[in-house]
PAZA-814306 format. One line per 2 residues: their letters; for each residue x, y, z of N, C-alpha, C. Coordinates in steps of 0.02 Angstrom, whole numbers, plus 50000, padded with zeros to 5 digits. Layout:
A) X:Y:Z:X:Y:Z:X:Y:Z ~ ...
This chain:
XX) 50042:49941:50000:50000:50000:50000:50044:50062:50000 ~ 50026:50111:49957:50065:50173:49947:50059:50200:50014
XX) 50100:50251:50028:50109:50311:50067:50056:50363:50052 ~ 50044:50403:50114:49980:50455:50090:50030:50522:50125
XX) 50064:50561:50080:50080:50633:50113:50031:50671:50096 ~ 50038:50720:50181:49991:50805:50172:50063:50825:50164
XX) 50058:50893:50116:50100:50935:50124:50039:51014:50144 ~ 50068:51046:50215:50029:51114:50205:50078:51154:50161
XX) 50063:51196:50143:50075:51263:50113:50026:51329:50082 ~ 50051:51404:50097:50027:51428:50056:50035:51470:49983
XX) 50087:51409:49944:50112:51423:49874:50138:51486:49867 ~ 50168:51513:49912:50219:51554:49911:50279:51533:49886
XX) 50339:51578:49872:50403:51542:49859:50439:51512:49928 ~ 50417:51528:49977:50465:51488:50030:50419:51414:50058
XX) 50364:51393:50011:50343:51345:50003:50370:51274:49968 ~ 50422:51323:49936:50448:51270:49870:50491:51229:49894
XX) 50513:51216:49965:50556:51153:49996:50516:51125:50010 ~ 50474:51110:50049:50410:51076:50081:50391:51051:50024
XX) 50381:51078:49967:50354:51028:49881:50400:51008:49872 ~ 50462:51004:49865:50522:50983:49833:50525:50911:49877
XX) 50510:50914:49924:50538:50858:49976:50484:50810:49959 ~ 50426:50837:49978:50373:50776:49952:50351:50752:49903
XX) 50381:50788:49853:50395:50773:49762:50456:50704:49770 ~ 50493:50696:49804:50556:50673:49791:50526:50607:49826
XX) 50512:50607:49910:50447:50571:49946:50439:50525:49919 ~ 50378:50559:49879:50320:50542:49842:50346:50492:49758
XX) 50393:50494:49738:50422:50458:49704:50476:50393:49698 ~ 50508:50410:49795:50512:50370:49814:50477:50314:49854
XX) 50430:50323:49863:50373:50272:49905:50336:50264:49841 ~ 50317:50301:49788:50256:50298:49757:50212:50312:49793
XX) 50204:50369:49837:50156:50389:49894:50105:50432:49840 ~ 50046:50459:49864:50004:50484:49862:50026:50565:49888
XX) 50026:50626:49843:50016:50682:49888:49958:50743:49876 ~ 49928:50758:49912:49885:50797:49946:49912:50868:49974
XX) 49895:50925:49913:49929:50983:49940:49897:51020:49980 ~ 49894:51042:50043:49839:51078:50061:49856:51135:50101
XX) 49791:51199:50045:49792:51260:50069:49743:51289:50121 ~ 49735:51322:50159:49705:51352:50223:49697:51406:50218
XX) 49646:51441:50221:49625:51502:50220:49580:51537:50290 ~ 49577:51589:50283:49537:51617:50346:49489:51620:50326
XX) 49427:51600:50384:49349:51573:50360:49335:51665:50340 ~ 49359:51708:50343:49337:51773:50320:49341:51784:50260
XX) 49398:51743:50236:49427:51771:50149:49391:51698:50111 ~ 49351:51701:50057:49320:51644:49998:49373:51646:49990
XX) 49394:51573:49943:49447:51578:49914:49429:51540:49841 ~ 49452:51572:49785:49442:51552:49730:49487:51510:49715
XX) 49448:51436:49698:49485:51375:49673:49523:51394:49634 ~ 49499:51404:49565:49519:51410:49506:49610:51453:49497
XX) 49571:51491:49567:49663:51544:49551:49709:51513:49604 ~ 49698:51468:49616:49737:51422:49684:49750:51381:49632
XX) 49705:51334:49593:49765:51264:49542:49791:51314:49494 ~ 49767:51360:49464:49806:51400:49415:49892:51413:49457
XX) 49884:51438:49500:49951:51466:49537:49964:51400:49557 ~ 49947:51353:49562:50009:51290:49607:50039:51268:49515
XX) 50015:51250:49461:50016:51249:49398:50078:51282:49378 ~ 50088:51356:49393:50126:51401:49367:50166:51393:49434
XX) 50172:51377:49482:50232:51391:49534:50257:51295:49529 ~ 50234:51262:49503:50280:51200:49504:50284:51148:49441
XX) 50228:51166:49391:50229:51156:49319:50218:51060:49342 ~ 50258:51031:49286:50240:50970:49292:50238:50921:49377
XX) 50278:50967:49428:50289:50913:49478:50236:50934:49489 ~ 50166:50941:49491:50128:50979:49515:50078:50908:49479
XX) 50078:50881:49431:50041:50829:49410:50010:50772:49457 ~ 49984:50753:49473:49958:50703:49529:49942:50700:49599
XX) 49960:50795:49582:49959:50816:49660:49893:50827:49703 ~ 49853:50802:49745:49785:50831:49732:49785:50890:49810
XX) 49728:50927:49786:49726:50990:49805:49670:50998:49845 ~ 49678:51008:49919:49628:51041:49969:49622:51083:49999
XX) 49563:51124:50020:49574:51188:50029:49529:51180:50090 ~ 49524:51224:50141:49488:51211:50173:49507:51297:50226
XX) 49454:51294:50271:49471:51368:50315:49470:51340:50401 ~ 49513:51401:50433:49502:51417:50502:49585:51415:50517
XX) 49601:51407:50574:49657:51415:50600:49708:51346:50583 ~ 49770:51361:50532:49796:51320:50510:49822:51245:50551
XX) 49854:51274:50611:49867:51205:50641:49820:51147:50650 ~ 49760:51190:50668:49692:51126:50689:49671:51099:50611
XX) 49662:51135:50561:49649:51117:50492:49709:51075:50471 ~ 49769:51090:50495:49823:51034:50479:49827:50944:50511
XX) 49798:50961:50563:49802:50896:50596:49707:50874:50575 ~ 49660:50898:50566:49611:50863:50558:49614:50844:50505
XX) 49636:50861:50454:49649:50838:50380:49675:50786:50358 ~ 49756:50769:50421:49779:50716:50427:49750:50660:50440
XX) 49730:50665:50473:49660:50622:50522:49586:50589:50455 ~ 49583:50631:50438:49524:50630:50379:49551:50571:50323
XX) 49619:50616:50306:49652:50587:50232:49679:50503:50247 ~ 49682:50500:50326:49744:50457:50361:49811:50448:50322
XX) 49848:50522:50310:49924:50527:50289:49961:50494:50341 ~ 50000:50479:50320:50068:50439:50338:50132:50479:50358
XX) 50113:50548:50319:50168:50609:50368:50133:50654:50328 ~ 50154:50704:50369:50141:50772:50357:50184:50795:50339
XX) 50189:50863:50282:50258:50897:50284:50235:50957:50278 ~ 50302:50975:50319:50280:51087:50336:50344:51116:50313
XX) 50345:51176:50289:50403:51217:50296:50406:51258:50381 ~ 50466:51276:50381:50498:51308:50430:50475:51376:50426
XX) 50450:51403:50465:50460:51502:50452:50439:51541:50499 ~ 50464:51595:50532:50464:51640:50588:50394:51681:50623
XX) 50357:51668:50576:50297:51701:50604:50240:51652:50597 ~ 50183:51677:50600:50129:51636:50610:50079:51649:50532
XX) 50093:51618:50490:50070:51643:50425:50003:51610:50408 ~ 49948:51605:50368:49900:51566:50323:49949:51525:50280
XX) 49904:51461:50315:49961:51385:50275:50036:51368:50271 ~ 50054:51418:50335:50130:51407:50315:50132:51390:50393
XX) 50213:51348:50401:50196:51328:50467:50242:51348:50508 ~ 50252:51387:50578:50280:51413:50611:50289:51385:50688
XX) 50355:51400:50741:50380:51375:50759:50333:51411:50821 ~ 50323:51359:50893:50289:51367:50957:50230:51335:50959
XX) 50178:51366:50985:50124:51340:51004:50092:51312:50940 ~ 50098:51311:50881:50074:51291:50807:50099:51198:50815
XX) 50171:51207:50816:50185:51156:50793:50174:51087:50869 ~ 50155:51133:50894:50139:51094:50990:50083:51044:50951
XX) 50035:51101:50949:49964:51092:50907:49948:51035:50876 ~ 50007:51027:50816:49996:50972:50752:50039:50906:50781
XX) 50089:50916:50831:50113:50852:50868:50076:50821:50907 ~ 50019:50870:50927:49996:50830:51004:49917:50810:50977
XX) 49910:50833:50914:49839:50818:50894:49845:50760:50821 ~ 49914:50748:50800:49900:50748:50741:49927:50642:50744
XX) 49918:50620:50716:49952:50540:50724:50013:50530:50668 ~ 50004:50555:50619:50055:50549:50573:50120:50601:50609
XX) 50171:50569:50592:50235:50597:50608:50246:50676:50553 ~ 50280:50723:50588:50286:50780:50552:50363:50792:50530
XX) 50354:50804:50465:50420:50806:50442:50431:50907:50445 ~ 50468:50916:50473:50506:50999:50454:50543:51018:50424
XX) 50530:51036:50361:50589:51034:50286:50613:51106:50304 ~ 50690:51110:50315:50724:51171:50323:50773:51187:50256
XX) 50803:51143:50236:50838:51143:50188:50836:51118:50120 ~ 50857:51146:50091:50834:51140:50008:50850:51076:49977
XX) 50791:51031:49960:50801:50953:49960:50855:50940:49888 ~ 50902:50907:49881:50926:50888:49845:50952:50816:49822
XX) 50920:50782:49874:50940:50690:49881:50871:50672:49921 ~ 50881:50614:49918:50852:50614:49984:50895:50573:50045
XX) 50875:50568:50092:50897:50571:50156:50951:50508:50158 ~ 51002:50521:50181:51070:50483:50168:51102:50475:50237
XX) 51096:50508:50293:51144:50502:50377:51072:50529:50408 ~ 51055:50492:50462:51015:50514:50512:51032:50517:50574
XX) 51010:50545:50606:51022:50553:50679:50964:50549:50705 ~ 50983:50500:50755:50910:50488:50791:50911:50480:50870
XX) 50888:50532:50920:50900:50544:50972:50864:50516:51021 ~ 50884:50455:51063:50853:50411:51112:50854:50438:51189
XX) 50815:50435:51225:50806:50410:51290:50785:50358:51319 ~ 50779:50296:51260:50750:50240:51282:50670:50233:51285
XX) 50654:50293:51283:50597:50290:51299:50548:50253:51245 ~ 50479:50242:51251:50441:50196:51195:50419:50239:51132
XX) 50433:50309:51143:50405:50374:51102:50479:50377:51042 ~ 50533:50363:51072:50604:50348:51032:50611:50318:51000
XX) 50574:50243:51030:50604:50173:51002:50554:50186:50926 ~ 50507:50215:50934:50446:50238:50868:50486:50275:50840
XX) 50522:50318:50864:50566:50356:50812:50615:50323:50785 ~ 50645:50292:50807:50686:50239:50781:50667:50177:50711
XX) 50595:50167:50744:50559:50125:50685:50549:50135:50637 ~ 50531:50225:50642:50487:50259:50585:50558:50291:50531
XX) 50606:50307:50566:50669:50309:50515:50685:50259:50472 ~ 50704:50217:50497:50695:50140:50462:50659:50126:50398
XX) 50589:50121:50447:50544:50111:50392:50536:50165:50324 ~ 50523:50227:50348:50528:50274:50300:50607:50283:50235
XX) 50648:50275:50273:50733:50283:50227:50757:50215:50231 ~ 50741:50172:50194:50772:50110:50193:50843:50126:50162
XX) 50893:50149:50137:50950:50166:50096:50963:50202:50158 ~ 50945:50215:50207:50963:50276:50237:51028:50246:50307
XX) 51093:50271:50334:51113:50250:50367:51107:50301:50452 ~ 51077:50268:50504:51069:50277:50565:51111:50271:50624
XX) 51121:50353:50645:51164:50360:50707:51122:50338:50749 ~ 51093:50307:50806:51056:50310:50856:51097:50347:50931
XX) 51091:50406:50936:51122:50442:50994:51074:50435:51047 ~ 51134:50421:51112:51107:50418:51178:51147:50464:51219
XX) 51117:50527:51268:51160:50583:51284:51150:50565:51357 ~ 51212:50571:51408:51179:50550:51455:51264:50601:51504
XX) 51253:50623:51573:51310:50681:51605:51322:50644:51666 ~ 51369:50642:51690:51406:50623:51741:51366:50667:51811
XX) 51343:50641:51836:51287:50701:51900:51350:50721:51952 ~ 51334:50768:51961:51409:50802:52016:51450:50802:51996
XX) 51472:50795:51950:51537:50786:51922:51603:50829:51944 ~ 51561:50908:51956:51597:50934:51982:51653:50921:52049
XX) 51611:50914:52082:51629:50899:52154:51654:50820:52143 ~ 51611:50771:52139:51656:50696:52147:51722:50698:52122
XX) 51732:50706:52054:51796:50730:52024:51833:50657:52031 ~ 51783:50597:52016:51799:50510:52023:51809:50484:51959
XX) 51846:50461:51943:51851:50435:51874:51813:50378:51872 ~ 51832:50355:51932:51779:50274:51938:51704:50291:51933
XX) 51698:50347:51978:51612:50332:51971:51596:50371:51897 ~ 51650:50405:51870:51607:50457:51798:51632:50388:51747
XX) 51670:50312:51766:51673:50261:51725:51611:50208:51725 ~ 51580:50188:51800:51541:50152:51820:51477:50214:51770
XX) 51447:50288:51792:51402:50274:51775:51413:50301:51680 ~ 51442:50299:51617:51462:50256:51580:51452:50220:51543
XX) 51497:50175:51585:51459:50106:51575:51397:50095:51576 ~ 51348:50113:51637:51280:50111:51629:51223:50118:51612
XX) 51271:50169:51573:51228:50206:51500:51233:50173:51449 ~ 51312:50128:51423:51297:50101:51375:51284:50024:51363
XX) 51255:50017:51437:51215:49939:51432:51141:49952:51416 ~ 51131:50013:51446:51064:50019:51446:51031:50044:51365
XX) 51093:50075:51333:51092:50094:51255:51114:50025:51207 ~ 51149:49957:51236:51135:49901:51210:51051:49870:51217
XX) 51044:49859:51269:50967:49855:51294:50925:49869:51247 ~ 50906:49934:51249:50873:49991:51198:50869:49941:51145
XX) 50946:49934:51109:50931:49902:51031:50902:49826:51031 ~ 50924:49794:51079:50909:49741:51069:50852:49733:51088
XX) 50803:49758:51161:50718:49753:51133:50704:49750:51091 ~ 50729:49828:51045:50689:49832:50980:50672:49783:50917
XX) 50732:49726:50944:50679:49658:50916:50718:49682:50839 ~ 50758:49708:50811:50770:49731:50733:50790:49668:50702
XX) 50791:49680:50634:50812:49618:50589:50881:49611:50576 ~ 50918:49570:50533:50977:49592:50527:50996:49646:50499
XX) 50960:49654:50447:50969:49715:50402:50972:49773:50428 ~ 50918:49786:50470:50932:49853:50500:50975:49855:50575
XX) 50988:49793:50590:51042:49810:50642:51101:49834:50610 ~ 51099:49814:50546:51180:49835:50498:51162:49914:50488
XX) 51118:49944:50464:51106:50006:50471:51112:50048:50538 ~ 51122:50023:50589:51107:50079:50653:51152:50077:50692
XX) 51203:50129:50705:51259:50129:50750:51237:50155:50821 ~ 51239:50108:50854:51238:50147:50945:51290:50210:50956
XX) 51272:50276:50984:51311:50304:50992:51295:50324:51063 ~ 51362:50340:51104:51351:50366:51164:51385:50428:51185
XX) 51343:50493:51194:51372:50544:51209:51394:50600:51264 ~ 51422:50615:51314:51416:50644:51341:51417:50717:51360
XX) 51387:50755:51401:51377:50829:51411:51300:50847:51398 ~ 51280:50890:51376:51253:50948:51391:51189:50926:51327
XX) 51139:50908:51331:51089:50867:51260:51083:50894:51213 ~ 51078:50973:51202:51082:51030:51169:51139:51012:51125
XX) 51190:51055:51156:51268:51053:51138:51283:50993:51113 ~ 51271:50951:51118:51313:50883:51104:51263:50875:51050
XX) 51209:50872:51041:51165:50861:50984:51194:50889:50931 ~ 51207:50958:50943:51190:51010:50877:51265:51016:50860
XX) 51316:50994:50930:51381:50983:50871:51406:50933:50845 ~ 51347:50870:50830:51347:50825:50788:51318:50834:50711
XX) 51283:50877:50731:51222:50926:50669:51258:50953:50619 ~ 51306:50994:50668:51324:51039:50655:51403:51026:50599
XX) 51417:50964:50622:51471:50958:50580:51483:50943:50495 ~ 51406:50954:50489:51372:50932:50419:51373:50866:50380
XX) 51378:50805:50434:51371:50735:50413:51323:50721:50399 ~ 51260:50746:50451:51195:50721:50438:51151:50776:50408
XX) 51082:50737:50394:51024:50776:50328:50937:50777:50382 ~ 50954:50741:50417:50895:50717:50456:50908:50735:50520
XX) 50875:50750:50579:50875:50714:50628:50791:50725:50662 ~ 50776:50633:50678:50733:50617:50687:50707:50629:50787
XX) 50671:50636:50812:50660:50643:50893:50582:50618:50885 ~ 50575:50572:50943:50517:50571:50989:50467:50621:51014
XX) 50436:50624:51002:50388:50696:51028:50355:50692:51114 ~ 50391:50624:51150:50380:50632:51224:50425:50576:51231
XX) 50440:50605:51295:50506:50561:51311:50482:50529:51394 ~ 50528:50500:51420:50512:50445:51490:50519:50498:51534
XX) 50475:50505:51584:50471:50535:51652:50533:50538:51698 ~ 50560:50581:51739:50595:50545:51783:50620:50601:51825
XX) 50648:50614:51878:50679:50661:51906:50739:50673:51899 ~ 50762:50736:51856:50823:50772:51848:50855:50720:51791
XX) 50814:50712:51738:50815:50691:51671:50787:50725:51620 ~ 50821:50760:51569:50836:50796:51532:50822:50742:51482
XX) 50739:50716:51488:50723:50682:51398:50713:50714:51342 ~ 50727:50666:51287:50734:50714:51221:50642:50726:51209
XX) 50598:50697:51242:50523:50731:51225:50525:50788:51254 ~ 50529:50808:51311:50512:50881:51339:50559:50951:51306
XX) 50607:50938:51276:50667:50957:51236:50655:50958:51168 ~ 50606:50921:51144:50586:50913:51054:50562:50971:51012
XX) 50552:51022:51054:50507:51069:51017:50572:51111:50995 ~ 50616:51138:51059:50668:51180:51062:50711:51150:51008
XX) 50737:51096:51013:50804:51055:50969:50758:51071:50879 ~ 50688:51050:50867:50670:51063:50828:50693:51128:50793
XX) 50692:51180:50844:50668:51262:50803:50783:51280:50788 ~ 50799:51238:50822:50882:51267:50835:50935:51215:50776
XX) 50892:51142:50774:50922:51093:50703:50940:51151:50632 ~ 51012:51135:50615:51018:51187:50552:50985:51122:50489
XX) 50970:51039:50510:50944:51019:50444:50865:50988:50474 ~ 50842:50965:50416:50767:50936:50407:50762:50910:50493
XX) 50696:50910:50519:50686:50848:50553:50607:50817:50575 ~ 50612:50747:50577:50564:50711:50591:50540:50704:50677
XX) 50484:50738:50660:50445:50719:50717:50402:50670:50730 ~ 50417:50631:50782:50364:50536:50776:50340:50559:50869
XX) 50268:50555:50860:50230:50547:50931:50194:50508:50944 ~ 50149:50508:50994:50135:50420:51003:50073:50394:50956
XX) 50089:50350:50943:50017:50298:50918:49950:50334:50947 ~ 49937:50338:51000:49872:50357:51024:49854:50428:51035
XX) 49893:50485:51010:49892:50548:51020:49840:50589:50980 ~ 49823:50561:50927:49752:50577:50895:49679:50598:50925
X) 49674:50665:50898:49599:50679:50944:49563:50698:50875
């Protein structure tokens, strides 16, 4: 069974990554895509000059694309649509304010994570492959191990860092080599653990490198990002509970808006309203 992408947009030119990506997608899955525009229930909006302009702003990739329009406040029209169409991801562009059909960073994108079931892709950069190094940021948690799945499944060609960030507590003061070795170690049994629940096949155990990092979840993330190896990085949209744990769910929104490439957002199975 094909793939079903939403892409929102509102066919502007800083729309044209968010199409580019699910053009590329969409030819690699043989997915289905669904472009959809949002309007304010104040403004009609004329069909006719909406396919005319997607026509003239993307010419042939624009063929098979089908087109929905619909009104009210974009985030909630983004995630009920999903829900309706039952897409398989969503895709948004990145952009600083709060626009009609375009999708912006805070309480918007809270919105379409916590309402929406399909995973959200955030196209920042101008697609030119598709996705080749991922990074995929664990806490173990069951919201991760989905992120972990959904990389997989989605980028089969694709090769997977699986990062686990984890800080030496007191470090300051103990100033123990033994105990900043013991706990460590106990990070990276518990990041063997991790993989081996996940129950994987051979194939994709050959795809996925355990990584273990230490310091600061931010910092250590983004100067893996940052070194321009990777194209992706994938996060959990809630992470495991715990006291004076710094999971990558409560952290997903921020790492989202600060990633200089694409990234995948995966939340839980049952988060759909």
């Amino acid at each position: 069974m094909s793939k079903q992408i939403l892409v929102a947009t509102d066919l502007t030119a800083r729309a044209d990554r968010p199409f580019a990506r699910a053009k590329l997608l969409a030819d690699l899955w043989g997915a289905d895509r669904t472009l959809l525009f949002v309007s304010s229930p104040k403004t009609e909006v004329d069909i006719d000059k909406v396919e005319a302009l997607l026509t003239r702003s993307y010419g042939a990739d624009a063929e098979g694309c089908r087109l929905a329009i619909n009104y009210g406040e974009p985030p909630e029209v983004i995630a009920e649509t999903a829900a309706q169409l039952g897409s398989d991801l969503i895709i948004v562009g990145a952009a600083r304010h709060n626009n009609i059909s375009d999708f912006f960073l805070g309480t918007a994108v809270d919105h379409i994570l916590h309402h929406a079931a399909a995973p959200v892709l955030i196209v920042k950069e101008r697609p030119r492959t598709t996705y080749r190094r991922i990074l995929v940021a664990t806490d173990f948690s069951d919201c991760s191990a989905r992120a972990l799945e959904t990389a997989l499944a989605f980028f089969p060609d694709a090769t997977i860092d699986l990062v686990h960030n984890y800080h030496v507590a007191y470090e300051a003061w103990l100033k123990s080599d033994t105990v900043a070795a013991e706990m460590r170690s106990d990070a990276e049994q518990e990041l063997q653990d991790f993989v081996t629940g996940m129950n994987l096949s051979e194939k994709e155990l050959s795809r996925v490198t355990p990584r273990l990092v230490e310091g600061n979840l931010h910092q250590s993330i983004f100067t893996m990002l940052d070194t321009g190896d990777y194209d992706l990085l994938v996060l959990g949209t809630h992470g495991r509970s715990g006291f004076a744990m710094a999971t990558i769910g409560s952290r997903a929104s921020e790492m989202m808006g600060w990633s200089p490439v694409d990234v995948l957002m995966v939340g839980k199975t049952d988060q759909a309203s």
